[in-house]
N, C-alpha and C positions, 0 to 999 in steps of 0.2 A: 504494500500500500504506500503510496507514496509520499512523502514526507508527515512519516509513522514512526518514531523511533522511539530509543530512550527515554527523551527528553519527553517525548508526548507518553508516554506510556504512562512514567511518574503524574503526569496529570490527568491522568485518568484514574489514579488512585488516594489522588487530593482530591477529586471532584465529590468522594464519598466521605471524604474527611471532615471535609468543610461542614458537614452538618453536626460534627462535633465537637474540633476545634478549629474555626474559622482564623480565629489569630495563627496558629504555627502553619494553618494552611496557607495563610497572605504572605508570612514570612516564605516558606515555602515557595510560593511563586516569585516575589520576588529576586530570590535566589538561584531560579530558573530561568529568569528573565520575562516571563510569559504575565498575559492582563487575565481577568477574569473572564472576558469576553472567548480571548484564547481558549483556555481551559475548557470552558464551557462548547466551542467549536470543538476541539482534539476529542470531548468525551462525546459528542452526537457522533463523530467520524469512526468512534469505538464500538459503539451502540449499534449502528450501520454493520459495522464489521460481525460483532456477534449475531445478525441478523440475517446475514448474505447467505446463499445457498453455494454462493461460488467462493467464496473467501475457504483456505483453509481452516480445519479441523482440528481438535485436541494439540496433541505438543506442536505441529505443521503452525499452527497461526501463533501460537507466541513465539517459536525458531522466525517466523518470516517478522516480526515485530523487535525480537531482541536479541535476534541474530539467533546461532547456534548455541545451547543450553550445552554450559562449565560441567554436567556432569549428570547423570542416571543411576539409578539405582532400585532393585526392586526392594517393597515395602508390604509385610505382609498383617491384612485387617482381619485376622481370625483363619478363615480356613481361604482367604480372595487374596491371588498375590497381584496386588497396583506394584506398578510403575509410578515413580517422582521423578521427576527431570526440575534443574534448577539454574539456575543464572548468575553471571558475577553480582554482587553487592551494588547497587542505584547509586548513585551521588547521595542524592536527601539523606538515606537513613544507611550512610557506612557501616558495617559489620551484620548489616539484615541482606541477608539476599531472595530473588523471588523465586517462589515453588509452586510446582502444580503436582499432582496426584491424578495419575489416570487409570479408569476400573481396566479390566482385563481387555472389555471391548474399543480401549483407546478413552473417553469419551474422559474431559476433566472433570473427576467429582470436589476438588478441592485447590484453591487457589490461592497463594496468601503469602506474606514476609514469614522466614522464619532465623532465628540464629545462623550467622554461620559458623563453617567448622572453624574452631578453634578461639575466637571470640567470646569471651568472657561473659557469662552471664551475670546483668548486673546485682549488685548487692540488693537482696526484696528482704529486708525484716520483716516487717510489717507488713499492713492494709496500707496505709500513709505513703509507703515507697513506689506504690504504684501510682506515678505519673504520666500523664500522657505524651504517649511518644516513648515510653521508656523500657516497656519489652514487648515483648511477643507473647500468642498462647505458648508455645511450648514452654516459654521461661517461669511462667505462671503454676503450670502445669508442678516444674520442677523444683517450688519453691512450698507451695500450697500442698502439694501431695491431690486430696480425694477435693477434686475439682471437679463442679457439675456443668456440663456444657450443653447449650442451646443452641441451635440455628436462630440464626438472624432475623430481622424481617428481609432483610434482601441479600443476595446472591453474594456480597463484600462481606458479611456482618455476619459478626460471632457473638456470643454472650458466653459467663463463665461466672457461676455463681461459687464465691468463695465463703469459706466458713472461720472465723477467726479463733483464735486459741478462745476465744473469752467465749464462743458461741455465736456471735454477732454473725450475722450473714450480709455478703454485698454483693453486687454483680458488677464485673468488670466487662465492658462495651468493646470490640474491637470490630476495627475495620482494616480489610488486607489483610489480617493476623495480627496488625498493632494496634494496642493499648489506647483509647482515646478518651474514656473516662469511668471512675468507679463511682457506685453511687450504693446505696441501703439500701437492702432488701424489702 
């Protein structure tokens, strides 16, 4: 697609950001170069794309978007072996690189930032440590232990209901896989 890249991909994954942090999403653009208007163009020319009959399929449309995927690996959900295939690390959010999961028949069941290898997972004492922008599910996952997970209302969005030593329950919002805000159950 043509003039579809990097640069535009990252804004296709602020566009779902913005609805809940607008401020690191402006910085974010900013730091892209890109206006709202932009944004807003690159994600209809997205939206278009996941909708074409003729546009590539599963890993084919994001290999023709972000080039050739850094690396594969099979991943197995119970008794189903998926395929992930994944990408070097975005500008924006250095040491998160993107991931897809694809079921046996190709098709992506699961799309999102996650750690990458070798990348420090940040320090989460607390409920309090999770700020936005500041991990991933999986990091959540590995901090929290028995983590209850939600589907989103949309195809970006994750939920993750965490349970505190004290009992207290929150849910933690993400979008792409990152972190955008906790809030009490």
């Amino acid at each position: 697609m043509h003039g579809f890249a990097r640069r535009e991909f990252q804004l296709v994954l602020l566009r779902r950001m913005a609805d809940y942090q607008p401020g690191l999403v402006e910085d974010a653009m900013r730091a892209l170069g890109a206006s709202r208007t932009e944004m807003r163009e690159v994600n209809a020319r997205w939206q278009r794309v996941l909708r074409s009959r003729t546009f590539p399929r599963g890993r084919r449309r994001y290999e023709t978007v972000l080039g050739p995927a850094a690396g594969a690996a099979e991943r197995r959900i119970g008794d189903v072996a998926c395929e992930t295939a994944w990408w070097p690390p975005l500008p924006l959010w250095p040491g998160l690189r993107f991931e897809i999961m694809m079921a046996p028949d190709g098709s992506v069941m699961q799309e999102w930032l996650v750690r990458d290898d070798g990348v420090p997972v940040p320090d989460l004492r607390s409920v309090d440590d999770l700020v936005p922008w500041s991990c991933v599910v999986g990091d959540v996952d590995a901090r929290f232990g028995a983590v209850a997970h939600q589907d989103g209302d949309a195809p970006s969005r994750w939920h993750a209901t965490i349970t505190a030593p004290d009992g207290t329950a929150f849910v933690a919002h993400f979008v792409w896989g990152l972190l955008q805000t906790v809030v009490s159950a």
